[in-house]
C-alpha positions in Angstrom: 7.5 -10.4 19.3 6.3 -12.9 22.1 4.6 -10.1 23.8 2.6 -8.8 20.1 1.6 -12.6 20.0 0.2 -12.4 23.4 -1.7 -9.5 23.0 -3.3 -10.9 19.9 -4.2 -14.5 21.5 -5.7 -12.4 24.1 -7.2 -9.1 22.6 -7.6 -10.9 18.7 -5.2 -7.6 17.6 -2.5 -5.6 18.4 -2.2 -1.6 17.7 1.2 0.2 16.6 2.4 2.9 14.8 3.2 2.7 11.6 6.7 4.0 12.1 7.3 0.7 14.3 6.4 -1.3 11.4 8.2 0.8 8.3 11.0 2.7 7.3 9.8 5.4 4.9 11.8 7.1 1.6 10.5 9.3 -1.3 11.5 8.7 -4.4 13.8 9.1 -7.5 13.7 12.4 -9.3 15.3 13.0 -12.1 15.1 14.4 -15.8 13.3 13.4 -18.8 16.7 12.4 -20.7 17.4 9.8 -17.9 14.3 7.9 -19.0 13.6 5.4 -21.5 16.6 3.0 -20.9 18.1 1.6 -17.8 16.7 -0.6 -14.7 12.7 -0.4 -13.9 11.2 2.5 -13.0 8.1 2.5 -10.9 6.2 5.5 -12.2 3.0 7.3 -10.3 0.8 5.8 -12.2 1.7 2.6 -11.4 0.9 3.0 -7.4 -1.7 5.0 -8.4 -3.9 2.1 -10.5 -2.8 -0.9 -9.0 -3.2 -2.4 -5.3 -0.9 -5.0 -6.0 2.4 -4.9 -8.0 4.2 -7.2 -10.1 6.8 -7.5 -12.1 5.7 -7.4 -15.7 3.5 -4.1 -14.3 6.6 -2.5 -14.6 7.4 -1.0 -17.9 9.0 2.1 -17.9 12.9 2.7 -17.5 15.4 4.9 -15.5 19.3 5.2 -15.9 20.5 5.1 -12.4 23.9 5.2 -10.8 24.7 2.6 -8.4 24.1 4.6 -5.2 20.4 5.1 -6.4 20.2 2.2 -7.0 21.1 1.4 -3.7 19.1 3.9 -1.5 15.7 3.5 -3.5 15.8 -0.1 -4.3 12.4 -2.1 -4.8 12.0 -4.7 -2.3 9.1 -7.7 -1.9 6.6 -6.7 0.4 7.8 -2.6 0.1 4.7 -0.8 0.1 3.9 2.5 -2.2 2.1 5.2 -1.3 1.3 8.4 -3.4 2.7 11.3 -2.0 1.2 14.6 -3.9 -1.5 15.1 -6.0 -4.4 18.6 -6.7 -6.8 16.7 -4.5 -6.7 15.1 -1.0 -8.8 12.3 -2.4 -6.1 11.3 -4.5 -3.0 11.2 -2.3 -2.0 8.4 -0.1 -3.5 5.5 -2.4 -0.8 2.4 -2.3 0.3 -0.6 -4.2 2.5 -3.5 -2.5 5.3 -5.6 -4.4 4.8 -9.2 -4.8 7.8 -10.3 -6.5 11.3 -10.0 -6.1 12.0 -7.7 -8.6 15.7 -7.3 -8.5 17.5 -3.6 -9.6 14.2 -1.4 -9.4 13.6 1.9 -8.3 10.7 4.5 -7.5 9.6 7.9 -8.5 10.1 11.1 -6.6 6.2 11.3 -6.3 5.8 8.6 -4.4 6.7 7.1 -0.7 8.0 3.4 -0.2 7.4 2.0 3.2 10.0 -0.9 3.8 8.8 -3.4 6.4 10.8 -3.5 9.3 9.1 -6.5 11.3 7.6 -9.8 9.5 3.9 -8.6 11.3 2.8 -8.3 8.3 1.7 -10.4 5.0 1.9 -7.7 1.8 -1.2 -9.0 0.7 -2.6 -7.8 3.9 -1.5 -4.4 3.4 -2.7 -3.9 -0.1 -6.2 -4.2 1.7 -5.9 -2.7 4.9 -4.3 0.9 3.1 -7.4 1.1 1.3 -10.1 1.3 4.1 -12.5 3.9 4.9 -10.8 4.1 8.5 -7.0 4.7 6.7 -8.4 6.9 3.9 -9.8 9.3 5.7 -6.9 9.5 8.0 -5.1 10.4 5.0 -7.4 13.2 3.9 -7.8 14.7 6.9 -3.6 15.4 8.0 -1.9 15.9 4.2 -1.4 19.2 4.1 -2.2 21.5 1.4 -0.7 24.4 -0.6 -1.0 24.7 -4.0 -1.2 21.0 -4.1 -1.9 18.2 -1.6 1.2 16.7 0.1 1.6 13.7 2.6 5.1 13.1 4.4 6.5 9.7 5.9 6.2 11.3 9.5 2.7 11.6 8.8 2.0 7.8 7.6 4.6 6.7 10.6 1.7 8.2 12.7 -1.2 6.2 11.7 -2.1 3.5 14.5 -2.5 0.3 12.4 -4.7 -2.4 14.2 -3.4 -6.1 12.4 -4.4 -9.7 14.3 -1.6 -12.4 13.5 -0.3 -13.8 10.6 -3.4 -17.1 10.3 -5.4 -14.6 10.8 -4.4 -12.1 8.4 -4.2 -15.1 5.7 -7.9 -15.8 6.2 -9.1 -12.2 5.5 -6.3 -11.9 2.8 -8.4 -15.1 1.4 -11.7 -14.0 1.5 -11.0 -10.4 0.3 -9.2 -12.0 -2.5 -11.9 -13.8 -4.1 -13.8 -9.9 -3.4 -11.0 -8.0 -5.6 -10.9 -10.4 -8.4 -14.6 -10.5 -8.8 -14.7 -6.6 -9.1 -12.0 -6.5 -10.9 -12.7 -8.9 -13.5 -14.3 -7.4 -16.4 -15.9 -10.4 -18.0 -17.7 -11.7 -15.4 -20.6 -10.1 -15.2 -22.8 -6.3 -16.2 -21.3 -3.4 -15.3 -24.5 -3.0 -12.8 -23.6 -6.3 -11.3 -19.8 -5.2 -11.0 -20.6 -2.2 -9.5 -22.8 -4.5 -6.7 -19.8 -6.5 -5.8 -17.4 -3.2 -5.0 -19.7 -2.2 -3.1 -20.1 -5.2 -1.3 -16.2 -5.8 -1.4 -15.7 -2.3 0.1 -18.1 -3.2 3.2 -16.4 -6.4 4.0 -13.0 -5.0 3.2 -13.8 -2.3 5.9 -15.6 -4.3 8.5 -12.9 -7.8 8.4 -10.3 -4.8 9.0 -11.6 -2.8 11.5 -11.2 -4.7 14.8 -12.8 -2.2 17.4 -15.7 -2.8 15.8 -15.4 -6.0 15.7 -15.0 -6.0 19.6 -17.9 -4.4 20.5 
């Protein structure tokens, strides 16, 4: 840890593997009869349309025997990832936790990356898993069959560049006040709306890509 510090003091990042930082699992799969009662479920969908999760975005149910519940439990600060889909464009999108959620569990579609470290603020990596730089990682090594696939191995590969935690809360700040600008429907035309992603998305990308910011 001292030595990670040191680096960023002295470099303003540090660069590991994701596999330093996470353990990875897929998901639950299980039958339609086990749905509809039970402990929360988080489905596809839910990773899928939302960059943050909380509690009350959880709504569907799973019947679950306690070792399930034990190997797949929902954790705050676990980060999603979709794991299959017909397109590469579509795989590898995430959603982090924010809450403690309690007995929850994930679908078979999906990956959860557990922290292993406290590197990391979740809010931070609800942004930096949607860059340009990380996105096209992703589409460029799932593979692809008669759909397209990514693995854990393949995330665990990705070199993630992060500065410390301060500074991680300042860009978490600004690209805050960004996502709920876009995101909020009332405030403005949809021409306007569509202005501030785009603007979002360039800050998003250059606040998280520090080589760039080095040269």
């Amino acid at each position: 840890l001292n030595a990670i510090k040191l680096i960023q003091y002295v470099f303003g990042y540090v660069t590991l593997p994701m596999g330093s930082l996470f353990d990875f699992r897929n998901g639950l799969s299980k039958g339609k009869d086990f749905f509809g009662t039970g402990i929360p479920f988080i489905r596809y969908t839910d990773v899928y349309n939302n960059r943050f999760l909380r509690e009350n975005d959880i709504t569907a149910l799973v019947e679950c025997t306690p070792a399930e519940v034990e190997k797949l439990k929902v954790h705050h600060g676990d980060v999603f990832f979709t794991r299959t889909s017909e397109t590469a464009e579509d795989v590898g999108w995430s959603s982090v936790m924010l809450d403690d959620i309690g007995d929850c569990v994930f679908n078979g579609f999906t990956i959860k990356a557990t922290p292993k470290t406290n590197y990391l603020l979740p809010e931070y990596c609800a942004f930096c898993f949607a860059t340009q730089d990380f996105r096209q990682y992703v589409t460029s090594h799932c593979a692809f069959t008669t759909r397209a696939s990514l693995t854990g191995k393949t995330i665990a590969e990705y070199q993630l560049a992060f500065p410390g935690i301060e500074k991680q809360q300042e860009i978490v700040n600004v690209l805050s006040k960004f996502h709920t600008l876009c995101n909020d429907l009332s405030a403005g035309l949809p021409a306007e709306i569509e202005a501030r992603q785009k603007q979002y998305e360039y800050y998003r990308d250059k606040l998280l890509s520090f080589k760039e910011i080095q040269k």
